[in-house]
N, CA, C and O atoms as CSV, one atom per row, in Angstrom:
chain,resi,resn,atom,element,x,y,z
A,1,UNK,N,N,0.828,-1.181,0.000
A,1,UNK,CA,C,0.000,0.000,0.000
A,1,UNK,C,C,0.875,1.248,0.000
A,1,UNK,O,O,2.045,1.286,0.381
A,2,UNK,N,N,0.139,2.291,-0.489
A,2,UNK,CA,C,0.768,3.624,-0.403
A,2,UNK,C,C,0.536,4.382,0.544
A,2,UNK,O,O,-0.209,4.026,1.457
A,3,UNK,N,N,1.266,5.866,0.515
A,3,UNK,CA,C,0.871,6.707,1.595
A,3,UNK,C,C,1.441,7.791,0.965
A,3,UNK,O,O,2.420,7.711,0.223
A,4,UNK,N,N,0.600,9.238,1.364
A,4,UNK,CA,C,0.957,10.395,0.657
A,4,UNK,C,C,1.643,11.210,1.894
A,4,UNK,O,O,1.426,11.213,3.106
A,5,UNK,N,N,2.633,11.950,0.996
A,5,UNK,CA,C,3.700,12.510,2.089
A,5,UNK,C,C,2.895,14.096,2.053
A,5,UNK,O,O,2.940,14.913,1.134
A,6,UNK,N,N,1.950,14.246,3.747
A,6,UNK,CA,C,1.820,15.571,3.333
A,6,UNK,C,C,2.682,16.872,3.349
A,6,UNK,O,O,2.163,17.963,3.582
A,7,UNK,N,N,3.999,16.727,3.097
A,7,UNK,CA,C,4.768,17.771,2.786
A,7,UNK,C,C,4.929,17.966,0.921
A,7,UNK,O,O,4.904,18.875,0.091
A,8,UNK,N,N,5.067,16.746,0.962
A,8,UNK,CA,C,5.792,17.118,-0.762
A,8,UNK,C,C,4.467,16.222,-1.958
A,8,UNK,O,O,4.327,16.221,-3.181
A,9,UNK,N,N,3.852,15.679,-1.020
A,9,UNK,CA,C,2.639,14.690,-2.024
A,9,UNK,C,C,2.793,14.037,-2.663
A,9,UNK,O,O,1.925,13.703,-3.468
A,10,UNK,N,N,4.202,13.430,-2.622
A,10,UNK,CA,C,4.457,11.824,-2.952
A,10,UNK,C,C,4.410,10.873,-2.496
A,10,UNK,O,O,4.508,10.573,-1.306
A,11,UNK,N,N,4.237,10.194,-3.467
A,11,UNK,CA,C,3.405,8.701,-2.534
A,11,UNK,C,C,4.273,7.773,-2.061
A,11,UNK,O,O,4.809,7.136,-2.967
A,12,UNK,N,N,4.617,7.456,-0.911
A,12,UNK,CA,C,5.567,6.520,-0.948
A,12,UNK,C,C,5.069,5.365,-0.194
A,12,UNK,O,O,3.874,5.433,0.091
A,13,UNK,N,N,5.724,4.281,0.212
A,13,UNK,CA,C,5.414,2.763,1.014
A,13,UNK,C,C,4.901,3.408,2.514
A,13,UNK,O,O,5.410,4.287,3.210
A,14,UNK,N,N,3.796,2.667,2.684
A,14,UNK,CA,C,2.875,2.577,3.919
A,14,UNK,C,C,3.955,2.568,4.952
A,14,UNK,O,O,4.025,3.527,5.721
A,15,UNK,N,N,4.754,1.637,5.042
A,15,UNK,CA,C,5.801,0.894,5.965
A,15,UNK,C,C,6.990,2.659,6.244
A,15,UNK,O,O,7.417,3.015,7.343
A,16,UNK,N,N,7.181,3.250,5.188
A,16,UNK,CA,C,8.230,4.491,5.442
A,16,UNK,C,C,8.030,5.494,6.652
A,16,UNK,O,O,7.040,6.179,6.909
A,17,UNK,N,N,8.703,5.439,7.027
A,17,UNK,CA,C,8.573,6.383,8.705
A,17,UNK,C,C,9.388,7.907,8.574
A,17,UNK,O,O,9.497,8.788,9.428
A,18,UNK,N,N,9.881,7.861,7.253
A,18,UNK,CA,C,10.625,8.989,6.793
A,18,UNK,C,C,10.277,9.390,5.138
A,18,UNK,O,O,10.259,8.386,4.426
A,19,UNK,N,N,10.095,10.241,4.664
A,19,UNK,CA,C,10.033,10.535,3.341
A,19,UNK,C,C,10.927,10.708,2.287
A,19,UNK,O,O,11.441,11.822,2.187
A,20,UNK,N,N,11.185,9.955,1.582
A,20,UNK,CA,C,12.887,9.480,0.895
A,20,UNK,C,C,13.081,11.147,0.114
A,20,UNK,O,O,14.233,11.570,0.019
A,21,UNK,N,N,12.047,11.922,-0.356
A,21,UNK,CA,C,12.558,12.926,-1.413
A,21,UNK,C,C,12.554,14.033,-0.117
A,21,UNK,O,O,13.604,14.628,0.128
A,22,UNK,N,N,11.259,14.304,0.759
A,22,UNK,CA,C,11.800,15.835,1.701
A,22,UNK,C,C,12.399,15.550,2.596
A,22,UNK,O,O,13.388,16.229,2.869
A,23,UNK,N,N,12.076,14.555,3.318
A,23,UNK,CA,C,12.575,14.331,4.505
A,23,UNK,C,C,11.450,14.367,5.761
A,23,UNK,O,O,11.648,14.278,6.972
A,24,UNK,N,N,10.475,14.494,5.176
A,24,UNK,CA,C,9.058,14.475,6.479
A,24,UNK,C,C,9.358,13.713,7.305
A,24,UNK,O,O,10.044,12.803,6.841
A,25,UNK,N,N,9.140,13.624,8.517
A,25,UNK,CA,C,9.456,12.380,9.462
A,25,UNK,C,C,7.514,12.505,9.448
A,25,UNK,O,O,6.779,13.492,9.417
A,26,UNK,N,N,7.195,10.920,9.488
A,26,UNK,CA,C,5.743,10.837,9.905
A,26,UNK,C,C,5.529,10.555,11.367
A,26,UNK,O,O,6.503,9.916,11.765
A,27,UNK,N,N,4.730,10.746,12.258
A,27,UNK,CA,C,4.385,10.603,13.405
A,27,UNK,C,C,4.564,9.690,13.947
A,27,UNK,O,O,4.380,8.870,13.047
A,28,UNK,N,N,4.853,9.023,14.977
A,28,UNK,CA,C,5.044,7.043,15.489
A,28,UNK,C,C,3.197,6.674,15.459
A,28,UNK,O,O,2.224,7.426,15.404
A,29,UNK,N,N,3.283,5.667,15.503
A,29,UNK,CA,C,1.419,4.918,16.287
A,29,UNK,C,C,1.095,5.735,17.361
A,29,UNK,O,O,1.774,5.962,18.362
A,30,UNK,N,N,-0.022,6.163,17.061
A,30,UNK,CA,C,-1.081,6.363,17.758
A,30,UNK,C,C,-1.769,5.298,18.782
A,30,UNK,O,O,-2.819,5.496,19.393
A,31,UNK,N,N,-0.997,4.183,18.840
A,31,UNK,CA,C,-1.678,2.910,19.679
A,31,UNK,C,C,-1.547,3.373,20.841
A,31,UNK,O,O,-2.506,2.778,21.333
A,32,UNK,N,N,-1.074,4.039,21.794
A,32,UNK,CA,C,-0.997,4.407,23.365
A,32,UNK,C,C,-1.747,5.129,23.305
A,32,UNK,O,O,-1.687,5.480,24.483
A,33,UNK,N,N,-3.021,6.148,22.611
A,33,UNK,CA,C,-3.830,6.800,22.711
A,33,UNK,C,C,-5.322,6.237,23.096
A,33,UNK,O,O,-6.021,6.840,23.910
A,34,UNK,N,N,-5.684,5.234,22.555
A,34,UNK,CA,C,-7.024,4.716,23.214
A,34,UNK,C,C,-6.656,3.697,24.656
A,34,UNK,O,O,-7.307,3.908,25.680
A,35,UNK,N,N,-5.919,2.947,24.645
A,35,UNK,CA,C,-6.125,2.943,26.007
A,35,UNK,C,C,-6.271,3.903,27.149
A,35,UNK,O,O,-7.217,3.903,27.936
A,36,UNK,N,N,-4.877,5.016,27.173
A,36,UNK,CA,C,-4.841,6.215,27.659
A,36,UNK,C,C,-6.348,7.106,27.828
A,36,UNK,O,O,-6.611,7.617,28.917
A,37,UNK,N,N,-7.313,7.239,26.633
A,37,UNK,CA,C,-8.330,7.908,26.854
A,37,UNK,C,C,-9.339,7.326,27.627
A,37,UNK,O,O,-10.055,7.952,28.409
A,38,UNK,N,N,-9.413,5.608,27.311
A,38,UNK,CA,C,-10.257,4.494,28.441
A,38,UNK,C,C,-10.196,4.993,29.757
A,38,UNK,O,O,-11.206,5.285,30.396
A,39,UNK,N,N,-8.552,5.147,30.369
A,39,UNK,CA,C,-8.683,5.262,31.949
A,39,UNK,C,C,-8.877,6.537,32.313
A,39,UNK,O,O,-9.368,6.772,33.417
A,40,UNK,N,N,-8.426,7.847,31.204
A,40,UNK,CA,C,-9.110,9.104,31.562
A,40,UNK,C,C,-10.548,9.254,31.676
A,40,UNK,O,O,-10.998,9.852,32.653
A,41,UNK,N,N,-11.519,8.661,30.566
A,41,UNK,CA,C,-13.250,8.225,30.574
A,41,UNK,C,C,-13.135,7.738,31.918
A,41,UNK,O,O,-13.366,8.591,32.775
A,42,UNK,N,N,-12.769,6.330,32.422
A,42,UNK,CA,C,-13.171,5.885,33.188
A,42,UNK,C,C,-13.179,6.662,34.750
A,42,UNK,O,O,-14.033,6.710,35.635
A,43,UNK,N,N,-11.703,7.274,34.613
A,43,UNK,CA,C,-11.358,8.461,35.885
A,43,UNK,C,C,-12.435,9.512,36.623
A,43,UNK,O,O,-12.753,9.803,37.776
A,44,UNK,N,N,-12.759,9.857,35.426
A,44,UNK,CA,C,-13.878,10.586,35.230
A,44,UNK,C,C,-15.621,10.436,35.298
A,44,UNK,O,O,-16.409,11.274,35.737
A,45,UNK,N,N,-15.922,9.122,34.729
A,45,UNK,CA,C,-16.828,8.798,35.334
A,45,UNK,C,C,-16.864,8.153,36.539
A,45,UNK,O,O,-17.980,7.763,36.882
A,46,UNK,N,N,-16.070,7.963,37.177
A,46,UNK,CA,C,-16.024,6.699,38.295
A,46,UNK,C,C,-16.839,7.704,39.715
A,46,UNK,O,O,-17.365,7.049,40.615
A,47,UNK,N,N,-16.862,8.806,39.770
A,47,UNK,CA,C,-17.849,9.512,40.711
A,47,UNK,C,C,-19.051,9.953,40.551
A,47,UNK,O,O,-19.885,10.122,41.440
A,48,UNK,N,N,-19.207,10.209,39.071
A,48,UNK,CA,C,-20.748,9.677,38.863
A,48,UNK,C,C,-21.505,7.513,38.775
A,48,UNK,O,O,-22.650,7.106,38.968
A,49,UNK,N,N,-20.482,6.881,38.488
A,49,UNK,CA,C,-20.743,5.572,38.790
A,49,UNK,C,C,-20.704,5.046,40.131
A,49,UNK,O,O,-21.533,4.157,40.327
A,50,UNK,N,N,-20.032,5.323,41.026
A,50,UNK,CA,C,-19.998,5.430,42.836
A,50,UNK,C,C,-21.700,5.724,43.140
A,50,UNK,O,O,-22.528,4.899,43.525
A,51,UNK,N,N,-21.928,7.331,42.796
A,51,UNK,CA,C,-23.338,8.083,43.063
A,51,UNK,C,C,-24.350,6.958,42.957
A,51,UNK,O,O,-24.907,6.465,43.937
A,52,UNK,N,N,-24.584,6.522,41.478
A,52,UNK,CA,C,-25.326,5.431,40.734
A,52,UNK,C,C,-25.274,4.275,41.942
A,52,UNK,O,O,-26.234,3.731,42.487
A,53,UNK,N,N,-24.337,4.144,42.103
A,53,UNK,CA,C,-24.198,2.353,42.745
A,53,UNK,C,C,-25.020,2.783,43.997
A,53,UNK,O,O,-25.987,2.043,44.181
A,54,UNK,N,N,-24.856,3.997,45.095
A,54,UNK,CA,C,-25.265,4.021,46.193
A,54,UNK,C,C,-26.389,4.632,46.181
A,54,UNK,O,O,-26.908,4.514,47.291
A,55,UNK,N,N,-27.436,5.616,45.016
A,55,UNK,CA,C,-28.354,5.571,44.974
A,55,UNK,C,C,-29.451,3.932,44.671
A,55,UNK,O,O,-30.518,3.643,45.214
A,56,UNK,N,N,-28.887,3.370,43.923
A,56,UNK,CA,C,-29.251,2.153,43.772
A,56,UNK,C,C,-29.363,1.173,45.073
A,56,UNK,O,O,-30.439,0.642,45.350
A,57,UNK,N,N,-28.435,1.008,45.691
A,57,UNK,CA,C,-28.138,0.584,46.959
A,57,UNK,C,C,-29.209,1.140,48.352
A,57,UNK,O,O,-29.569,0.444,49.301
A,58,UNK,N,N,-29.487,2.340,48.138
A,58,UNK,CA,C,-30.492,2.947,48.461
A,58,UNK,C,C,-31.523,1.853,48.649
A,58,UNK,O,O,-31.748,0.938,49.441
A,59,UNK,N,N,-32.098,2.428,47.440
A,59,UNK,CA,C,-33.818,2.557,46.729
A,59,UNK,C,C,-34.218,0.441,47.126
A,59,UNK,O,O,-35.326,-0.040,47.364
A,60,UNK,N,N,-32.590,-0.464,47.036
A,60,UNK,CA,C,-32.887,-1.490,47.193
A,60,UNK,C,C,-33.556,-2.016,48.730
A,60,UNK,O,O,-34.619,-2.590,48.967
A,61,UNK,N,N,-32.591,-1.614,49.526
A,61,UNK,CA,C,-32.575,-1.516,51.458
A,61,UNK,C,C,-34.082,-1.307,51.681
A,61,UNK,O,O,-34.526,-1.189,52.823
Protein backbone atom coordinates (compact mmCIF):
# COMPACT_ATOMS: atom_id res chain seq x y z
CA UNK A 1 0.00 0.00 0.00
CA UNK A 2 0.77 3.62 -0.40
CA UNK A 3 0.87 6.71 1.59
CA UNK A 4 0.96 10.39 0.66
CA UNK A 5 3.70 12.51 2.09
CA UNK A 6 1.82 15.57 3.33
CA UNK A 7 4.77 17.77 2.79
CA UNK A 8 5.79 17.12 -0.76
CA UNK A 9 2.64 14.69 -2.02
CA UNK A 10 4.46 11.82 -2.95
CA UNK A 11 3.40 8.70 -2.53
CA UNK A 12 5.57 6.52 -0.95
CA UNK A 13 5.41 2.76 1.01
CA UNK A 14 2.87 2.58 3.92
CA UNK A 15 5.80 0.89 5.96
CA UNK A 16 8.23 4.49 5.44
CA UNK A 17 8.57 6.38 8.71
CA UNK A 18 10.62 8.99 6.79
CA UNK A 19 10.03 10.53 3.34
CA UNK A 20 12.89 9.48 0.90
CA UNK A 21 12.56 12.93 -1.41
CA UNK A 22 11.80 15.83 1.70
CA UNK A 23 12.57 14.33 4.50
CA UNK A 24 9.06 14.48 6.48
CA UNK A 25 9.46 12.38 9.46
CA UNK A 26 5.74 10.84 9.90
CA UNK A 27 4.38 10.60 13.40
CA UNK A 28 5.04 7.04 15.49
CA UNK A 29 1.42 4.92 16.29
CA UNK A 30 -1.08 6.36 17.76
CA UNK A 31 -1.68 2.91 19.68
CA UNK A 32 -1.00 4.41 23.36
CA UNK A 33 -3.83 6.80 22.71
CA UNK A 34 -7.02 4.72 23.21
CA UNK A 35 -6.12 2.94 26.01
CA UNK A 36 -4.84 6.21 27.66
CA UNK A 37 -8.33 7.91 26.85
CA UNK A 38 -10.26 4.49 28.44
CA UNK A 39 -8.68 5.26 31.95
CA UNK A 40 -9.11 9.10 31.56
CA UNK A 41 -13.25 8.23 30.57
CA UNK A 42 -13.17 5.88 33.19
CA UNK A 43 -11.36 8.46 35.89
CA UNK A 44 -13.88 10.59 35.23
CA UNK A 45 -16.83 8.80 35.33
CA UNK A 46 -16.02 6.70 38.29
CA UNK A 47 -17.85 9.51 40.71
CA UNK A 48 -20.75 9.68 38.86
CA UNK A 49 -20.74 5.57 38.79
CA UNK A 50 -20.00 5.43 42.84
CA UNK A 51 -23.34 8.08 43.06
CA UNK A 52 -25.33 5.43 40.73
CA UNK A 53 -24.20 2.35 42.75
CA UNK A 54 -25.26 4.02 46.19
CA UNK A 55 -28.35 5.57 44.97
CA UNK A 56 -29.25 2.15 43.77
CA UNK A 57 -28.14 0.58 46.96
CA UNK A 58 -30.49 2.95 48.46
CA UNK A 59 -33.82 2.56 46.73
CA UNK A 60 -32.89 -1.49 47.19
CA UNK A 61 -32.58 -1.52 51.46
Amino acid sequence: MKKECPSCAMEIDQTDEVCPICGYEFPQSRRLIKPVTWVLVLLLLLPFIRLVLRLLIRLIE
